[in-house]
C-alpha positions as CSV (number, residue, x, y, z in Angstrom):
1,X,30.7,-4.1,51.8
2,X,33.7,-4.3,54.5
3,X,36.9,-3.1,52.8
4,X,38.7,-6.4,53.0
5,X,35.9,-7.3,50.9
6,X,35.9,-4.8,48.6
7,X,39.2,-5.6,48.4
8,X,39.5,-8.8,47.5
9,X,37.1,-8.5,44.7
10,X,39.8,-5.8,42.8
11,X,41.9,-8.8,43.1
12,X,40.0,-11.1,41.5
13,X,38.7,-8.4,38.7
14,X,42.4,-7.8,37.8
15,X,43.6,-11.4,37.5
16,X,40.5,-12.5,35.4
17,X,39.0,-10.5,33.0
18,X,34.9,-10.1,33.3
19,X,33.0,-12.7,31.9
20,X,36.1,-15.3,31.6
21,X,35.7,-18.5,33.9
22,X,38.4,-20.6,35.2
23,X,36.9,-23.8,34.9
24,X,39.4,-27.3,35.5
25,X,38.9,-28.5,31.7
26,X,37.1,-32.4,31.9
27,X,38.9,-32.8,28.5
28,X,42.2,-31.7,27.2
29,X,42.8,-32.6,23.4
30,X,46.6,-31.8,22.4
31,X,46.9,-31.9,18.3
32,X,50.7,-31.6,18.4
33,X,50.9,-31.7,13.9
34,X,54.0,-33.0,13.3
35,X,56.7,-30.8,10.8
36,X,54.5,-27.8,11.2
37,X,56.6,-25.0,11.4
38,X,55.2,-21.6,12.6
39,X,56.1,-20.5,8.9
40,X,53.3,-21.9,7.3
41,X,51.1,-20.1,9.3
42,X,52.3,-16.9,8.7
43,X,52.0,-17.7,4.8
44,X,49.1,-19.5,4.6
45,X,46.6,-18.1,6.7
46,X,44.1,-16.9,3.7
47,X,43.5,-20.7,2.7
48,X,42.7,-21.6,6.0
49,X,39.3,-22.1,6.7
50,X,38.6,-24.6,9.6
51,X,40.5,-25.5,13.0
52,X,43.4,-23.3,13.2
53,X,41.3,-20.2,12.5
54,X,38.7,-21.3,15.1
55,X,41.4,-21.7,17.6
56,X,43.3,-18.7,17.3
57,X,39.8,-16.5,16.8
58,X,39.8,-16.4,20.6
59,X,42.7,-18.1,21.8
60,X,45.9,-17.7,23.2
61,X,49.0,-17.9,20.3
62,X,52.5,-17.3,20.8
63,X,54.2,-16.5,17.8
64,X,57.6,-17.1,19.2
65,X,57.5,-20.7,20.8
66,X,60.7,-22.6,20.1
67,X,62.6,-25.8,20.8
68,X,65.5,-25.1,22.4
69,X,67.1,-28.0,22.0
70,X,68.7,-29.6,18.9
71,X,68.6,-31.9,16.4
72,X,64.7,-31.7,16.7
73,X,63.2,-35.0,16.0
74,X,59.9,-36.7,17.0
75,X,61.3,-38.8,19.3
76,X,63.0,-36.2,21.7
77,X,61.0,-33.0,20.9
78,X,57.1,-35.3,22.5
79,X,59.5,-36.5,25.1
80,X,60.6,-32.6,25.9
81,X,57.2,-31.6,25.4
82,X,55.4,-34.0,27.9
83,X,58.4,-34.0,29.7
84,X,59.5,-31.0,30.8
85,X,63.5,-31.2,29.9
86,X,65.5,-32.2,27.4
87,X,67.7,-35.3,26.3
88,X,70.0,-34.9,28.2
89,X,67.8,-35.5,31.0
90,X,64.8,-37.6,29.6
91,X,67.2,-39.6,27.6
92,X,65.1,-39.9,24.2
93,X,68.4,-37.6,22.1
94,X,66.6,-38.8,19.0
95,X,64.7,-41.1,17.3
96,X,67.5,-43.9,17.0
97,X,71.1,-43.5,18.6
98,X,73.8,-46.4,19.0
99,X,75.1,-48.5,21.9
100,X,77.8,-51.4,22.0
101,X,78.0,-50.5,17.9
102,X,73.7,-51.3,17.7
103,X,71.1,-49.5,17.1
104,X,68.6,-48.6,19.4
105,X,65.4,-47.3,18.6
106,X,63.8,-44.9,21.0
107,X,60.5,-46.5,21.9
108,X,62.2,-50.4,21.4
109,X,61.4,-52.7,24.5
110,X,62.8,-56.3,24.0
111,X,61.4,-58.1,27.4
112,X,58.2,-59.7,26.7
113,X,56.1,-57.9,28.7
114,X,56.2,-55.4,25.8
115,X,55.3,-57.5,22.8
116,X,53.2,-55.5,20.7
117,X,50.5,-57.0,19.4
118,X,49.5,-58.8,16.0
119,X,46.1,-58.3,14.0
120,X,45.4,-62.3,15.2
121,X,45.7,-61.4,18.8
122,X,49.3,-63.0,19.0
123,X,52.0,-60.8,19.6
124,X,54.7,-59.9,17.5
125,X,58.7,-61.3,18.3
126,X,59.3,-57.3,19.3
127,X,58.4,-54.9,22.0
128,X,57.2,-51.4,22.0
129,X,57.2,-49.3,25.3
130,X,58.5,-46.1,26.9
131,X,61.1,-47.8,28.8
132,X,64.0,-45.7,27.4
133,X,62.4,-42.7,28.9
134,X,64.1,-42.1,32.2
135,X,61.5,-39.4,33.4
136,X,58.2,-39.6,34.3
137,X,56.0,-37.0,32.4
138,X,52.9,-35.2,32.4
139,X,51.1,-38.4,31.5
140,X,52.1,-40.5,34.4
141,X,51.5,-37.7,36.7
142,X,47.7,-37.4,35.9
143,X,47.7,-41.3,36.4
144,X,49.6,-41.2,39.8
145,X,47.4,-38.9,41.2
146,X,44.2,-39.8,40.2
147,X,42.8,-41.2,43.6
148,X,40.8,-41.2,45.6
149,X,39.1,-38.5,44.3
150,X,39.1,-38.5,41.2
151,X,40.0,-41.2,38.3
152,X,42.0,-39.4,35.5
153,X,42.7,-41.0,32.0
154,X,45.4,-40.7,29.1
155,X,45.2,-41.5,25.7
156,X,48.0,-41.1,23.1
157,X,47.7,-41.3,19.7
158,X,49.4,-41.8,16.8
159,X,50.4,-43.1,13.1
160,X,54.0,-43.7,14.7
161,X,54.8,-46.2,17.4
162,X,57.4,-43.1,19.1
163,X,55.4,-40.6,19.2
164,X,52.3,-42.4,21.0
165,X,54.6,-43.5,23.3
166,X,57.0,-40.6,24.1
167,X,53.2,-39.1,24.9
168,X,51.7,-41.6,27.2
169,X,54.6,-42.5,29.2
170,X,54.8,-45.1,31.1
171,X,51.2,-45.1,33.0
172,X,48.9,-44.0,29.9
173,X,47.7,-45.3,27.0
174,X,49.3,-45.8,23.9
175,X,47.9,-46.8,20.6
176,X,49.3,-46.4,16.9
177,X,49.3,-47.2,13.6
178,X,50.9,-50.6,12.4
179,X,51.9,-50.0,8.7
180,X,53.0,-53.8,7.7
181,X,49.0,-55.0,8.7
182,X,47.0,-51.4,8.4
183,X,45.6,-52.5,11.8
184,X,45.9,-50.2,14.6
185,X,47.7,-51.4,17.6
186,X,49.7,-51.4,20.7
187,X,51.6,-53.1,23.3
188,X,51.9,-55.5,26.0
189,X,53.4,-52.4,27.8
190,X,49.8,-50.8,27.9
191,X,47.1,-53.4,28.0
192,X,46.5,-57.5,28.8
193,X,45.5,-57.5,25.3
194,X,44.2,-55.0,22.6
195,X,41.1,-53.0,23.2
196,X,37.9,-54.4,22.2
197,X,37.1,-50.3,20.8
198,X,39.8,-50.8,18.4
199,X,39.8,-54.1,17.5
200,X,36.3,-52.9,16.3
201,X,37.4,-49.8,14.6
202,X,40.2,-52.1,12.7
203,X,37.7,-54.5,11.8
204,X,34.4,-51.7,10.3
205,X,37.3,-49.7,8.3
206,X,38.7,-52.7,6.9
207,X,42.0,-51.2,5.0
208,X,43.0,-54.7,4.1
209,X,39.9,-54.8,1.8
210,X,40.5,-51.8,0.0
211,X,42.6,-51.7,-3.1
212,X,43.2,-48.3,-3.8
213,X,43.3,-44.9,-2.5
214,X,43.2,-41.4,-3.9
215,X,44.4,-37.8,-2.8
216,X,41.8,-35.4,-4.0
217,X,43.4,-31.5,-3.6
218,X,41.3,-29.7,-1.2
219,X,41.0,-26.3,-3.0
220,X,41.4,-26.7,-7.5
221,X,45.1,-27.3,-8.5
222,X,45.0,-24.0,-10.3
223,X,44.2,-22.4,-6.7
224,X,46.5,-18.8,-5.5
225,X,46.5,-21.8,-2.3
226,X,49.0,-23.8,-4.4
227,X,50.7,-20.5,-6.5
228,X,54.1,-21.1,-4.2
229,X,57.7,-21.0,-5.7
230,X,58.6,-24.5,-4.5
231,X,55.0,-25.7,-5.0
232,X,55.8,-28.5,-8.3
233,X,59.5,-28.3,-7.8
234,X,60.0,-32.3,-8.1
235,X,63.6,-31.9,-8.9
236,X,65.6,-32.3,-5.6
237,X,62.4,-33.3,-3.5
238,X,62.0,-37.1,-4.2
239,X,62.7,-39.9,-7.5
240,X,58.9,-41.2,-6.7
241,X,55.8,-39.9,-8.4
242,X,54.0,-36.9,-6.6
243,X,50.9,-38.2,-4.9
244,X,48.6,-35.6,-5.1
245,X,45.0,-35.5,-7.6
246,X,46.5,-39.4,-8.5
247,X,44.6,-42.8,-7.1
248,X,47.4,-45.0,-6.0
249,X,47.3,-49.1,-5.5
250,X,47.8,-50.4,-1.8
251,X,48.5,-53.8,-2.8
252,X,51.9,-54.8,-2.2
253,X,54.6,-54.3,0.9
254,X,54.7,-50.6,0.7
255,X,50.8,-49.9,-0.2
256,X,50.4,-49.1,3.9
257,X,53.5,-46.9,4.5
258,X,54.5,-45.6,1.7
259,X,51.0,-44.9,0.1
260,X,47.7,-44.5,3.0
261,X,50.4,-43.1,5.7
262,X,51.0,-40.5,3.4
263,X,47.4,-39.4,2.0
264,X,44.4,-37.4,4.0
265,X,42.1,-40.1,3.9
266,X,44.5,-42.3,6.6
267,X,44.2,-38.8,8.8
268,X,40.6,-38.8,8.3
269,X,40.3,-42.5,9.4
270,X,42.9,-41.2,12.3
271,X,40.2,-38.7,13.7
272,X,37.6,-41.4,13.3
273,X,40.2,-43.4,15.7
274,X,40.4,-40.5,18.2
275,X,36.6,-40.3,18.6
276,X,36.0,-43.6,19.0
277,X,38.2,-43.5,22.0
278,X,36.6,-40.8,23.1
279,X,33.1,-42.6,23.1
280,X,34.8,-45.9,24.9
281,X,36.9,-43.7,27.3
282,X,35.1,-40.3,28.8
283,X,33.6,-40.7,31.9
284,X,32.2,-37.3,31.6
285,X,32.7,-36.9,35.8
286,X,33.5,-33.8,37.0
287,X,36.2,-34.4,38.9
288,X,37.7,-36.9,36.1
289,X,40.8,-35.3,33.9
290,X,40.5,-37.0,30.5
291,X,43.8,-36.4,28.4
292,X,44.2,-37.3,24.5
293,X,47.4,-36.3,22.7
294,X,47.3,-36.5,19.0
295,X,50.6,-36.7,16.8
296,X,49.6,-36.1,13.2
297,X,52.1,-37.2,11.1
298,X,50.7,-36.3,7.5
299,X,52.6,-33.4,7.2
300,X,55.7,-35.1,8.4
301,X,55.2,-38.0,6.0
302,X,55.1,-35.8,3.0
303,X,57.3,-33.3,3.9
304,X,60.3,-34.9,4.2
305,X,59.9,-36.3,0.6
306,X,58.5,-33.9,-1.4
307,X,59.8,-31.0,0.9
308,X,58.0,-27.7,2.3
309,X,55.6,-26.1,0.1
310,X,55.5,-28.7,-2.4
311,X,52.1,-29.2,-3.5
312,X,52.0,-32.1,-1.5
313,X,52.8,-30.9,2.1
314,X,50.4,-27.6,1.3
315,X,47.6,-29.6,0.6
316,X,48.2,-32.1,3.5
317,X,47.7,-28.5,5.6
318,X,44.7,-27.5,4.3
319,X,43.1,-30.8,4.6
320,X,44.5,-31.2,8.3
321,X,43.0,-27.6,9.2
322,X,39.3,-28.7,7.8
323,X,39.9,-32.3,10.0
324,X,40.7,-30.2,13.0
325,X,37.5,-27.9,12.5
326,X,35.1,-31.4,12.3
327,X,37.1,-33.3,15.3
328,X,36.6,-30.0,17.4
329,X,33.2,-29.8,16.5
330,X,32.8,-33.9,17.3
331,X,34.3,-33.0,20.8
332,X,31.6,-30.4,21.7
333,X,29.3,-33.2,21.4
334,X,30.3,-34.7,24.5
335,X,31.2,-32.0,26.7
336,X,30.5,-28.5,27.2
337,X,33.0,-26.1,25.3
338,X,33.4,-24.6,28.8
339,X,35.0,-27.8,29.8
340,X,37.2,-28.6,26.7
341,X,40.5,-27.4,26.5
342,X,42.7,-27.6,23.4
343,X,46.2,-27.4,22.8
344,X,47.7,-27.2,18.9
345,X,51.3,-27.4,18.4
346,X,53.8,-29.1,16.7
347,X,57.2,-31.2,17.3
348,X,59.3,-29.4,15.0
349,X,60.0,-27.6,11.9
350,X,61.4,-28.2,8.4
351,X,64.3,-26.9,6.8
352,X,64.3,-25.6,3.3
353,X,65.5,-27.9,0.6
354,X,68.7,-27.1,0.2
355,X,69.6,-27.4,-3.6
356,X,66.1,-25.3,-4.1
357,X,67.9,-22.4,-1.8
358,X,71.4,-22.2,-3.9
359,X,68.4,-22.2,-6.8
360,X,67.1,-18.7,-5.4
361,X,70.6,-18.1,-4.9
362,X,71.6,-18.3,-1.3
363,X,74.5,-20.2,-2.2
364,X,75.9,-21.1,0.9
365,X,73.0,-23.8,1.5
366,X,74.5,-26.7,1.0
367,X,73.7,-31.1,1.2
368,X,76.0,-33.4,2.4
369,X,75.9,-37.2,2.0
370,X,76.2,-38.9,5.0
371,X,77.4,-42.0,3.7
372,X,79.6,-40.8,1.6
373,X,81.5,-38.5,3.8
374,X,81.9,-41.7,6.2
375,X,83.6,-43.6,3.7
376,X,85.9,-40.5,2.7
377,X,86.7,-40.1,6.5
378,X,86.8,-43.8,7.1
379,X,89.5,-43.8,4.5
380,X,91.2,-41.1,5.4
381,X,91.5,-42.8,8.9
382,X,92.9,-46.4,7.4
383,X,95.3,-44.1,5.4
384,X,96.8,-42.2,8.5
385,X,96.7,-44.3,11.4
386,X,96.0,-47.8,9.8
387,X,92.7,-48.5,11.5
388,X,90.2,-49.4,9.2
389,X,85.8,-49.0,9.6
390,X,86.5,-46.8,12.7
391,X,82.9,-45.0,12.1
392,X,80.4,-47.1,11.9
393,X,77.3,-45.3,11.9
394,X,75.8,-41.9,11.7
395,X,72.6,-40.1,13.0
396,X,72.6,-36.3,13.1
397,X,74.1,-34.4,14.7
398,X,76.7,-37.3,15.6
399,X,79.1,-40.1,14.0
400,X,79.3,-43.3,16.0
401,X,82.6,-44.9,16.0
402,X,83.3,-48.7,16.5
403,X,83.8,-48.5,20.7
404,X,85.7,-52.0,20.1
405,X,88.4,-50.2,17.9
406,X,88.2,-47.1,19.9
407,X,89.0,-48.6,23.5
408,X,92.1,-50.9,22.3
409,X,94.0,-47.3,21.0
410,X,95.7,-45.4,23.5
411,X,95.4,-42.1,24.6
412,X,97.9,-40.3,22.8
413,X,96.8,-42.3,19.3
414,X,92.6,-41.9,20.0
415,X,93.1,-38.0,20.5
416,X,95.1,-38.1,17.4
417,X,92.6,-39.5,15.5
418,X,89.7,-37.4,17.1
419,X,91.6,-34.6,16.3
420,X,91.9,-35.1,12.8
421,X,88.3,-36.1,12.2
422,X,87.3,-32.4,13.8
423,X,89.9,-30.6,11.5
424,X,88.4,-32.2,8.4
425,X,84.8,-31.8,9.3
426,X,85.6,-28.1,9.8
427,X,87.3,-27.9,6.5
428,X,83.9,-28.0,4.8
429,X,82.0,-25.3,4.3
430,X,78.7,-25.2,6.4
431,X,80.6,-27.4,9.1
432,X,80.6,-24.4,12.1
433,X,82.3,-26.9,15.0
434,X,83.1,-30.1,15.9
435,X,83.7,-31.9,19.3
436,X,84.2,-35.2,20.7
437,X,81.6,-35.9,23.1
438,X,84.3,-35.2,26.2
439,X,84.7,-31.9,24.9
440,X,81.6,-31.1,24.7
441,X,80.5,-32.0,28.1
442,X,82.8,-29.6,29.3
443,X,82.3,-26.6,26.9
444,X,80.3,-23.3,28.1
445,X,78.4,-21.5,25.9
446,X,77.9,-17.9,25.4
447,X,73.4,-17.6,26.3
448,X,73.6,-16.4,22.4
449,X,75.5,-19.7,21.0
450,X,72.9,-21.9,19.6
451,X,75.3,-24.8,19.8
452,X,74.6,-24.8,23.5
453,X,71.4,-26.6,22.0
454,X,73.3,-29.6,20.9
455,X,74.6,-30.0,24.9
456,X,71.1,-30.3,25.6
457,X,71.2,-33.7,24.1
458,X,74.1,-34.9,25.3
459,X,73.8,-38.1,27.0
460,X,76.4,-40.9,28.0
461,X,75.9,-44.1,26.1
462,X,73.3,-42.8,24.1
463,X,75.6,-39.7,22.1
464,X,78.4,-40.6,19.7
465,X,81.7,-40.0,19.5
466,X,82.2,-37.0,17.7
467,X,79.5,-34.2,17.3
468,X,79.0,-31.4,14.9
469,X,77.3,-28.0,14.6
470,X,76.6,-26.2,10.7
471,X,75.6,-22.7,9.6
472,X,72.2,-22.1,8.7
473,X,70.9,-24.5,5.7
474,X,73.7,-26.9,5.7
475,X,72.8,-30.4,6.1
476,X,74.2,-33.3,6.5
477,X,71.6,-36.3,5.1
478,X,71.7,-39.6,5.0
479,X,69.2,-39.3,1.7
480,X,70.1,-37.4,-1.5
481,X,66.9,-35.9,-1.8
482,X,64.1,-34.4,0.2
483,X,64.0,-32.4,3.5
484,X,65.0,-32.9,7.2
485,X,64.6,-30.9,10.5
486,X,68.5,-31.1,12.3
487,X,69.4,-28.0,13.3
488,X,68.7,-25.1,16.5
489,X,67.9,-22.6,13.4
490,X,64.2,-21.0,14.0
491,X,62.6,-22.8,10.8
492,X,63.2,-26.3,12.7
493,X,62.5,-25.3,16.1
494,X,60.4,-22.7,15.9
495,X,56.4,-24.2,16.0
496,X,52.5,-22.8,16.6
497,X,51.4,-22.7,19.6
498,X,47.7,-22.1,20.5
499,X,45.8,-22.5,23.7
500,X,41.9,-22.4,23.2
501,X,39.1,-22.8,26.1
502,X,35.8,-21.1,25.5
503,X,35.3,-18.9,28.2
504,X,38.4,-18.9,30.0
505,X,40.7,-17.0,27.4
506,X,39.6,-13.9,25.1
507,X,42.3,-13.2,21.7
508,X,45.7,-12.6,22.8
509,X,48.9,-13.1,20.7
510,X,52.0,-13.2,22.6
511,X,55.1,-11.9,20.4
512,X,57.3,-12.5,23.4
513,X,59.9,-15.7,23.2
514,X,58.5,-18.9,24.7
515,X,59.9,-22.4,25.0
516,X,58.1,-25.8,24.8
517,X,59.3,-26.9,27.6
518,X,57.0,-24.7,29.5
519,X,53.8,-26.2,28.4
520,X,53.7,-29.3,30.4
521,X,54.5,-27.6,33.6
522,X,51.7,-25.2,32.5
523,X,49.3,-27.9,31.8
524,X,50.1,-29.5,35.1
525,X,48.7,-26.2,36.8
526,X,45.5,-26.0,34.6
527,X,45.2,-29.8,35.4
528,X,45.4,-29.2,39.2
529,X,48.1,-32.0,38.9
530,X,52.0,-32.2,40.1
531,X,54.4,-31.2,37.3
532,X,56.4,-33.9,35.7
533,X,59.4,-34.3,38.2
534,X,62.0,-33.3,36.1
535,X,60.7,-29.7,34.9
536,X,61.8,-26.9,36.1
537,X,60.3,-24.6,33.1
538,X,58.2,-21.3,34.1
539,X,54.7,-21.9,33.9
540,X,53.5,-19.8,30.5
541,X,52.4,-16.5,32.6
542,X,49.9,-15.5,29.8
543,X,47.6,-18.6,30.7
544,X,48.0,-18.7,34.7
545,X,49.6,-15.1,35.8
């Protein structure tokens, strides 16, 4: 063997490990849970029995994957992650913001050529599509360059409209749940007219037939899985009736959103949807890239009523982990482990329930009513300057004020009034700064300042007027009860992340800080695909060295 050989060979020794291939996966499967905070894996890792331990058993987890950007929220947090940036640059800030005193929703689409569809194969009088986006991302780059050699595909989906779509782009394919009908659906944006595979899948599960529904715990009630503080705290969490080990009615307007959205059954139905467009979309080529992002929402849809740890959201984990294992499992079926690559994250955290904290006696957690504050500030405003409604709207971490009243004062009078809003919103405890949307364009944070996550969202005609920052565990809410995710504080940006491809990686947990803006660039490489045009992330050097 020449030496040049011999060589060459080291090379390749040192950069992958004996025994590990490098295959180009045919299928990558993204389960991005939504509200799962790293936290409830570091707690809950005895009770769990099915997909999560299979993937971390011999994949790659970071333990210190954040989003670096804030408020989290499912719109902007699957816009960053396929995406690359943040909302400052994708545009997506949340999942609503205000323009010309209206609101906007991120994934809304009024031109007809969005309509999304109706369960009679009309469409409805509203659109749904990623038009607000103003990035491609890693979807649309595994459609632009499929030919000629290859013809990739993209799936997205979801039990909310956002999140499918914030995933696909503009060039995948979107589908989600519609929860006035119980039909799945999608848009103009995406197809001619609804896909034959789920029209099927709506029509053999049939939710408009059934007339009740029941959560069954997955371990016994009287389980050490359930034996957490905040487990059957119902006080500050929600004035409805806990769901779980109860059969609840779906007749009615909220039976669909309000009842299946929230139970394991819709998620089990929800994998059911993800295999059967697997079955109507693999090709199975080799030199085909087959994408499928999931966004489950269970947690999410629980969470934020009944809070972290209730009973409620722990149970929604452990019947999502044994889901995982059997959709895994489903996916080997069709392709060769070798070939499957699988990704499980999450969009965001949850913060603690505030009023439980002050319980356990960190006192300075505190809730704030948005409404109510407006109407004290609003009146504060009439009082002083004589202009009355000047906010008319609220959406963290940002008050909207009326831009008609706004533009007919003059400079002198508008700073005035901007000035006292900041110095009463920093007269409450929790409220850390405050800054009209001017002033923070122009302010430089320390690296340290986790306000510098706010600027990160920043974006003209889409940000309000005045902006905000709070100390760990101070909210402001628009509801009275229940949890949110609004903050840069690790237990709302701090998520799993796993990467899992038999054969190619062997155990390794990475304690070192990651961001999620990395893995879209990093799935671009494994892809053998262009990154999405506006990342400028590090690829994840633990994955591709």
């Amino acid at each position: 063997m020449s030496h040049g050989i011999s060589h060459a060979v080291l090379v390749l020794l040192c950069v992958v490990p004996l025994g590990l291939t490098a295959r180009t996966p045919k299928m990558t499967v993204v389960f991005v849970i939504d509200q799962l905070s790293a936290h409830y894996l570091e707690k809950l890792k005895p009770f769990l029995t099915g997909g999560i331990p299979f993937l971390l058993k011999d994949g790659v987890e970071y333990a210190n994957a954040f989003y670096d950007a804030s408020p989290p929220s499912t719109g902007h947090d699957h816009a960053l992650l396929t995406s690359g940036t943040y909302g400052a640059v994708h545009g997506i800030i949340n999942n609503k913001w205000y323009s010309n005193n209206s609101k906007v929703k991120c994934d809304e689409d009024a031109s007809r050529s969005a309509r999304v569809f109706a369960p009679d194969g009309t469409v409805y009088p509203y659109g749904r599509s990623a038009k607000n986006m103003l990035v491609d991302n890693l979807s649309d780059q595994l459609i632009l360059h499929s030919y000629p050699h290859a013809h990739n595909t993209v799936w997205s989906l979801s039990m909310k409209s956002r999140a499918s779509i914030l995933m696909a782009g503009k060039l995948g394919k979107a589908a989600w749940f519609d929860d006035t009908t119980g039909n799945y659906t999608s848009s103009r944006a995406y197809f001619e007219q609804l896909p034959q595979w789920i029209k099927n899948f709506n029509k053999e599960r049939a939710l408009s037939t059934k007339k009740s529904i029941t959560w069954k715990p997955f371990y016994p009630l009287c389980s050490p899985a359930y034996n957490f503080k905040d487990a059957t705290n119902y006080t500050f969490a929600s004035s409805e009736e806990p769901l779980i080990n109860k059969t609840h009615s779906l007749k009615g307007v909220k039976g669909y959103k309000k009842i299946y959205a929230r139970m394991p059954k819709a998620h089990n139905h929800f994998f059911k949807l993800a295999k059967a467009c697997i079955n109507a979309n693999f090709s199975g080529k080799k030199s085909d890239r087959f994408i499928l992002w999931l966004n489950i929402s269970l947690l999410d849809k629980v969470g934020h009523v009944y809070g972290p740890y209730s009973r409620e959201a722990l149970d929604a984990i452990y019947h999502l982990d044994h889901q995982l294992l059997n959709f895994i499992q489903s996916v080997y079926k069709k392709v060769k482990q070798e070939d499957a690559l699988f990704i499980l994250t999450a969009d965001h955290g949850v913060q603690p329930i505030p009023e439980i904290m002050r319980e356990r006696g960190y006192m300075t957690a505190r809730r704030y009513d948005a409404p109510t504050l407006i109407k004290q500030i609003n009146e504060m405003i009439e009082k002083k300057f004589g202009i009355k409604g000047l906010i008319h709207s609220f959406a963290v971490p940002q008050f909207y004020f009326d831009q008609n009243r706004l533009s007919a004062l003059d400079r002198s009078t508008k700073q005035k009034v901007m000035d006292t809003v900041k110095e009463y919103l920093m007269s409450l405890p929790g409220i850390r700064k405050a800054w009209t949307f001017e002033e923070l364009e122009k302010t430089i944070f320390e690296k340290y300042d986790l306000d510098s996550f706010i600027k990160k969202l920043l974006c003209r005609n889409r940000s309000g007027s005045l902006l905000y920052s709070t100390d760990p565990y101070t909210s402001l809410y628009s509801k009275k009860k229940g949890a949110k995710h609004s903050s840069p504080y690790a237990y709302d940006t701090k998520v799993p992340l796993i990467f899992y491809q038999a054969g190619r990686f062997t155990k390794k947990k990475i304690e070192t800080n990651r961001y999620m803006t990395q893995v879209s660039v990093t799935l671009a490489a494994l892809l053998k695909v262009p990154r999405p045009s506006a990342a400028r992330a590090n690829v994840l050097p633990e994955i591709l060295p």
